[in-house]
C-alpha positions in Angstrom: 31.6 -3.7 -24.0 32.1 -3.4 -20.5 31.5 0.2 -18.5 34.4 1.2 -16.6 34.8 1.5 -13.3 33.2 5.0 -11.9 34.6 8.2 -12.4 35.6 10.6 -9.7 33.9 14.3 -9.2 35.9 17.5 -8.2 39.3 18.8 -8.3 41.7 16.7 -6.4 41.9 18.5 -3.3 38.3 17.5 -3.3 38.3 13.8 -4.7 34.9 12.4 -4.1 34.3 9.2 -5.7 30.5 9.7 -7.6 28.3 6.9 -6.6 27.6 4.3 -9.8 24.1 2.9 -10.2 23.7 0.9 -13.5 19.7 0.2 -15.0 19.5 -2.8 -16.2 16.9 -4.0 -19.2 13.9 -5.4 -18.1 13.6 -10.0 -19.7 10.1 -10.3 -19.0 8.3 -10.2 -21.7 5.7 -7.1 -21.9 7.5 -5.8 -19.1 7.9 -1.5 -20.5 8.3 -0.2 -16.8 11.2 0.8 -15.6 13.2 1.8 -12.2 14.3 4.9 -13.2 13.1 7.5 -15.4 15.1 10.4 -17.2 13.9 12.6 -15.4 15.0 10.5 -11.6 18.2 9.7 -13.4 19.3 13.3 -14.5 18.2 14.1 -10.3 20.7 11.7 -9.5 23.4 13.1 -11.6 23.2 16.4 -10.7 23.6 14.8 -7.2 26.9 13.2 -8.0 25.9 9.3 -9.4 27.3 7.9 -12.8 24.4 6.2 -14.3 24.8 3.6 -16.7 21.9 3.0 -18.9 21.0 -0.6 -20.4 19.5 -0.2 -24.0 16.3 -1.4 -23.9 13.8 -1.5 -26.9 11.2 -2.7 -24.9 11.1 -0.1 -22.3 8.7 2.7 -22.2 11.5 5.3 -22.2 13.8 5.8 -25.0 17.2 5.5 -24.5 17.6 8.6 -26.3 16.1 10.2 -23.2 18.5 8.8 -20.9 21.4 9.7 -22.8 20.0 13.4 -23.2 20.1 13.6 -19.3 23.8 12.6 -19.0 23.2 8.9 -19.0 25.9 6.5 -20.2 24.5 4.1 -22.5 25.8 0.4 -22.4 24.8 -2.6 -24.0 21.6 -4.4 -23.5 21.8 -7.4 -20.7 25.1 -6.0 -20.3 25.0 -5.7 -16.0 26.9 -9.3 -15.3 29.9 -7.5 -16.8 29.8 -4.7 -15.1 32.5 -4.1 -12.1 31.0 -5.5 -8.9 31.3 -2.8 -7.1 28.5 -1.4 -9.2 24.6 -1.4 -7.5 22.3 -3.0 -10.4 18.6 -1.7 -10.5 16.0 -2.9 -12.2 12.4 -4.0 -11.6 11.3 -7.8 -12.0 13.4 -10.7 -11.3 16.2 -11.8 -13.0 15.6 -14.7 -15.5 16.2 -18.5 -14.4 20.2 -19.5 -14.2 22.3 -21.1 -11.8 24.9 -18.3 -12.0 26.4 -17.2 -9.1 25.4 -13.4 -8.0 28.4 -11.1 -7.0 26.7 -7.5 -7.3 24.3 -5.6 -5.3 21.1 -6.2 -6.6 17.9 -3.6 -6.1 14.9 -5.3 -7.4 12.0 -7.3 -6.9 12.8 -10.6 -6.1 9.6 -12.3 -4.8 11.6 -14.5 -2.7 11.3 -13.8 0.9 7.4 -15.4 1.1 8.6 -19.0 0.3 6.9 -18.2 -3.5 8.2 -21.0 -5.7 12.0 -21.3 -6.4 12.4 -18.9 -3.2 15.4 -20.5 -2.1 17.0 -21.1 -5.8 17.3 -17.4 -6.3 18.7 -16.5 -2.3 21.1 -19.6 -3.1 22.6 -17.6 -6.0 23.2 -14.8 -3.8 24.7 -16.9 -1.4 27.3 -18.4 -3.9 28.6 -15.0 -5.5 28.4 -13.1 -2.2 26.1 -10.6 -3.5 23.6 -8.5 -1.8 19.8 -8.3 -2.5 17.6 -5.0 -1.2 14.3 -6.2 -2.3 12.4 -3.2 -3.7 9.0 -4.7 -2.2 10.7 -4.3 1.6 12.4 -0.8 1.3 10.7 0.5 4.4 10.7 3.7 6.0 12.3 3.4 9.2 9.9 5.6 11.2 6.0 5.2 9.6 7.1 1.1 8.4 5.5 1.7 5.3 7.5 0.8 1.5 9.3 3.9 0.1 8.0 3.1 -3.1 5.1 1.0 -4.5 3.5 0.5 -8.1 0.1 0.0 -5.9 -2.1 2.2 -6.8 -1.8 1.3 -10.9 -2.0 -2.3 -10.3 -5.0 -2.0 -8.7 -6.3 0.2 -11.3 -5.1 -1.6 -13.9 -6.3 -4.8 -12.4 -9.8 -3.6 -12.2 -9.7 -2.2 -15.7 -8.5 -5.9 -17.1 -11.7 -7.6 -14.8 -13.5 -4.6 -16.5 -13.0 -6.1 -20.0 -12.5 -9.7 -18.8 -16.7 -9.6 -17.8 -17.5 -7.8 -21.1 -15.8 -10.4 -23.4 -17.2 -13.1 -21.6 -20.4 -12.0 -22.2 -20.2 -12.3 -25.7 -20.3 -15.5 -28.4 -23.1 -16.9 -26.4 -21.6 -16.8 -22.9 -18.3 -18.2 -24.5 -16.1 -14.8 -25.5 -12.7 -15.1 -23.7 -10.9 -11.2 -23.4 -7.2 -11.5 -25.6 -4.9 -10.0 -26.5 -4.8 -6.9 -22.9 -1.8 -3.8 -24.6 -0.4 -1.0 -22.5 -1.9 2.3 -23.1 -1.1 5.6 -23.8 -2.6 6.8 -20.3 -4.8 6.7 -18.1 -7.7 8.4 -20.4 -7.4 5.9 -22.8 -7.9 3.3 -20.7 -10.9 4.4 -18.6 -12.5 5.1 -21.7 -11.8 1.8 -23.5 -13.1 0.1 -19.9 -16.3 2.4 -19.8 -17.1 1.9 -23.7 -17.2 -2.2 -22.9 -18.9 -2.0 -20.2 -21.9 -1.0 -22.0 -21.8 -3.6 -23.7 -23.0 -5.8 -20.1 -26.3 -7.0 -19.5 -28.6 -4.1 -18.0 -25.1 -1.6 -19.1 -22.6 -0.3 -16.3 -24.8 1.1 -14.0 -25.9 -2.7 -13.1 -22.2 -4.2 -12.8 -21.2 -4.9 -9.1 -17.5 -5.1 -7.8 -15.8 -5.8 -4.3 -12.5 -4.6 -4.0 -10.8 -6.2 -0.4 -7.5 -4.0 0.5 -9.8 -0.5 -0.8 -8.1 1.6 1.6 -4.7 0.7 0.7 -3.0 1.8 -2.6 -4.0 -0.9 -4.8 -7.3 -0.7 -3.6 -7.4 3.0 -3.7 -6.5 2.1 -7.7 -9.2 -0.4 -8.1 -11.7 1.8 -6.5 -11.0 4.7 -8.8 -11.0 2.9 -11.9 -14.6 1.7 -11.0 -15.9 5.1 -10.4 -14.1 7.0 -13.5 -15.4 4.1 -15.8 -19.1 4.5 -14.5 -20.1 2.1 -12.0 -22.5 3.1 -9.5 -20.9 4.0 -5.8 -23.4 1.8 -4.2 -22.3 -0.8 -6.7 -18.3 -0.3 -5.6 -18.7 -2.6 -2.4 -15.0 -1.5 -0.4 -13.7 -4.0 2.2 -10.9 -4.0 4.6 -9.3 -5.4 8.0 -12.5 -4.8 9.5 -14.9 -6.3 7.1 -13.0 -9.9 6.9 -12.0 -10.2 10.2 -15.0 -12.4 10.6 -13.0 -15.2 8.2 -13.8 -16.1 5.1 -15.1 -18.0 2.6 -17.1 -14.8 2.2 -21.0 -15.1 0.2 -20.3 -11.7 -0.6 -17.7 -12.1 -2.9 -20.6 -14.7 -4.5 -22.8 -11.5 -5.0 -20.8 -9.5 -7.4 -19.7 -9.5 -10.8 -16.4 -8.6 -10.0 -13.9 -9.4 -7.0 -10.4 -7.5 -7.1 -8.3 -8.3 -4.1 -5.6 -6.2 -3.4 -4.3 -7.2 0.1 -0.7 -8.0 1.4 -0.6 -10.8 2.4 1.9 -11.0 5.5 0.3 -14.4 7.4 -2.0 -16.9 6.8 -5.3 -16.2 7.1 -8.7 -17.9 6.2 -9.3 -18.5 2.9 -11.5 -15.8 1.0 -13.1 -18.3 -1.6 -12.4 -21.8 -3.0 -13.0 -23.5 -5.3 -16.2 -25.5 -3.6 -17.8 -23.2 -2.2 -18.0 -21.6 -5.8 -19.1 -24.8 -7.1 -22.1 -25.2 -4.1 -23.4 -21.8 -4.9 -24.8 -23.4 -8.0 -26.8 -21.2 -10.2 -27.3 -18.6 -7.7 -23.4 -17.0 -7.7 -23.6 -13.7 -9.8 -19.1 -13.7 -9.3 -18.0 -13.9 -12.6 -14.5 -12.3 -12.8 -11.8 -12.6 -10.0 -9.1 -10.4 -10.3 -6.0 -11.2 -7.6 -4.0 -8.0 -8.3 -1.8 -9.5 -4.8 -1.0 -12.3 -6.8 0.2 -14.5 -4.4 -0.2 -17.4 -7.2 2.7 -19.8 -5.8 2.3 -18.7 -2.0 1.1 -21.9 0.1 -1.5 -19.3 2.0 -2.6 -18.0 -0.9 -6.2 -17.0 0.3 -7.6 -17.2 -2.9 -7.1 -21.0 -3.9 -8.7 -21.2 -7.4 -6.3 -21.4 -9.6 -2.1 -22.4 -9.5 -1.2 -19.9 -13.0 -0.4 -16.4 -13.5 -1.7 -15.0 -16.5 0.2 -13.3 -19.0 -1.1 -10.3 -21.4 -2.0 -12.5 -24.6 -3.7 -14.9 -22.4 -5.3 -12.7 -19.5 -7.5 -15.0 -18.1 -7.7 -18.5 -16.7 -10.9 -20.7 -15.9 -12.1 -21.6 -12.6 -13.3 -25.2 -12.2 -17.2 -24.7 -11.5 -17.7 -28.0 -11.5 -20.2 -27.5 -14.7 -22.3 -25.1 -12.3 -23.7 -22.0 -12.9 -22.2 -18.8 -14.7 -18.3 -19.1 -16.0 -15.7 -17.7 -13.4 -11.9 -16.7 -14.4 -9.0 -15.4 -12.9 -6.8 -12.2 -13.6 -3.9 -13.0 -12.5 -0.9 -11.1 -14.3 2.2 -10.1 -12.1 3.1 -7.0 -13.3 -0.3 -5.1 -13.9 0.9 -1.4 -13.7 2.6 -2.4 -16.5 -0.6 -1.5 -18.8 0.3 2.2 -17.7 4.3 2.5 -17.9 4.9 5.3 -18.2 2.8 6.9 -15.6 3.4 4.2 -13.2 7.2 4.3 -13.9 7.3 8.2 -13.2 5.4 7.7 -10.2 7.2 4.7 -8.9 10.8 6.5 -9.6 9.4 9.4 -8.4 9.0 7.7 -5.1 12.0 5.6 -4.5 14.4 8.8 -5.5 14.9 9.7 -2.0 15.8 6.8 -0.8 18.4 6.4 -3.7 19.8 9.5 -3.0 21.1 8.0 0.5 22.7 5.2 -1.2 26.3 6.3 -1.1 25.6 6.0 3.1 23.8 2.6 2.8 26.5 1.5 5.2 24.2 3.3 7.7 21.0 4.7 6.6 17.9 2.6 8.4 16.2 2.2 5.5 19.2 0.6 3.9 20.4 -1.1 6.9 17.5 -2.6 7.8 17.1 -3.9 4.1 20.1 -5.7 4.2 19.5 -7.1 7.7 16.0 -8.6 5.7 18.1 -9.8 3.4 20.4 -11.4 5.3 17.6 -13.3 7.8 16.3 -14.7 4.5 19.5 -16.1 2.7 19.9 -17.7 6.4 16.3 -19.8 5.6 17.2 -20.6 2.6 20.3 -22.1 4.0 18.1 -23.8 6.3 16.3 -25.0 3.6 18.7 -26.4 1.4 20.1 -28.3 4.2 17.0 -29.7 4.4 17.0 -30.7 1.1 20.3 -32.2 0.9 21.4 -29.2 -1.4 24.6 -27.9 -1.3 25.5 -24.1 -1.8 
């Protein structure tokens, strides 16, 4: 069933329309996160929105809770029915499909880097006239920096699954392969499942070795912090940033630890940090056994981190690296939606985050950080124009 269109607020000298926001349910599998929490939801109803509420068995909220708030619950995948003039938030991208577009979409869409299928999803916007506000390029108009960001979990998360991904592989001979990665209750839980395994390493914790590049962003913030609350030595957490790999890469010293986590955004090409080959030529001497590309740039063409063309998933975390037959194993983490492992803290803190700029979503007609959004938006769906015409494909 179909929500109605949005109810008005007030008496009627004073009719002002509330502003509708609908949550939808979340298709990718694992995915328990959501965009808004009961607690940012009942914020925005006491600030006159009508939230509508997808349910959703497989987020980390009940629907109970929303409905508790003053949520209106509506089917699950129910948002292509709703009215168009409705703003649909959620947090990964939509499933595959051809359909035409015609709402307002807040997401991420992981579209305006060129990924793969970049100009499939913009030509669905195109065709229904609907408008995108990427969730990953909600900027503040005055320090440039995103509103919101799940950062800081995915890095921590991400170094907690290369955590376990080097303790499994050291087991059956050399051969173990980690399976099988489940959210957890928090952040407790974790650290101590990741601090318990890695006493299980060669010469314990104290001897592993991690580089985390992007350590004084969020993400690399995260990384760095799961590495010290799980035990590792500080001398043994090697940070890098700008400075340290503005030299260019391939870099030895990714070669010298156990563990690489890379957390940067990637914005332009730049040299590549490691390959493939030069893996393979350090031979018997490369110590790198875990790479874990929280960034996850797996379909960009300047991907600096060209070892493997996957992303990983939860039941199968990692993937190989082709050493060609030299030295040590080497796989890749490379799951999209990390913070995931944490949902419910990273959901609150993510919601938490984006609230104020939600809040000014009844003037997105001319708030900057709206604006300026939608201007994004539009320079994009103009490429993709650009490219289908190229292509010989008609919108």
């Amino acid at each position: 069933m179909a929500a109605t269109a949005p109810e008005q607020a007030g008496t009627s000298a004073e009719v002002q329309p509330r502003q509708p926001i609908w949550l939808r349910c979340e298709k990718k599998p694992f995915e328990h996160r959501s965009a808004l929490t009961p607690t940012t939801a009942k914020t925005l109803i006491d600030n006159n929105f009508e939230v509508f509420v997808e349910r959703d068995p497989q987020r980390i909220f009940d629907d109970e809770e929303f409905e508790a708030v003053g949520c209106k619950l509506v089917p699950n995948n129910e948002w292509p029915s709703a009215p168009v003039e409705v703003p649909i938030i959620g947090l990964k991208e939509l499933p595959e499909s051809t359909d035409p577009l015609p709402h307002t979409h807040i997401q991420f869409a992981h579209c305006y880097k060129q990924q793969g299928g970049w100009n499939d999803v913009l030509r669905r916007f195109a065709q229904g006239k609907g408008t995108l506000y990427d969730l990953e390029f909600l900027e503040d108009p005055e320090s440039k920096r995103r509103v919101a960001a799940f950062g800081f979990h995915a890095g921590f998360a991400g170094a907690a699954a290369g955590a376990l991904a080097l303790a499994a592989q050291q087991k059956e001979g050399g051969k173990g392969t980690l399976k099988g990665l489940k959210p957890y209750k928090n952040e407790d839980a974790m650290v101590s499942q990741v601090s318990e395994a890695l006493e299980s390493v060669e010469g314990g914790k104290k001897n592993v070795k991690a580089l985390v590049i992007g350590a004084l962003g969020r993400c690399g913030s995260g990384a760095v912090d799961l590495f010290r609350k799980a035990g590792l030595a500080e001398e043994n957490i090697v940070k890098w940033d700008m400075a340290e790999t503005a030299k260019g890469g391939p870099f030895q010293e990714i070669l010298d630890v156990d563990i690489f986590v890379n957390c940067i955004y990637l914005s332009k090409p730049i040299p590549k940090f490691i390959t493939s080959d030069f893996i393979a030529q350090a031979g018997d001497a490369r110590r790198l056994a875990v790479v874990v590309d929280v960034s996850c740039d797996t379909t960009n063409p300047h991907n600096p981190i060209p070892i493997y063309d996957i992303n990983t998933t939860f039941p199968e975390p990692t993937v190989e690296v082709d050493t060609k037959g030299v030295g040590r194993r080497c796989t890749v983490v490379s799951i999209d939606h990390l913070p995931t492992l944490l949902p419910r803290e990273a959901s609150e803190q993510f919601s938490a985050d984006l609230l104020p700029t939600l809040l000014k979503l009844p003037a997105r007609a001319s708030e900057p950080v709206w604006t300026n959004a939608e201007k994004l938006f539009k320079q994009k769906l103009e490429e993709a124009r650009v490219e289908d015409e190229k292509l010989g494909i008609k919108a």
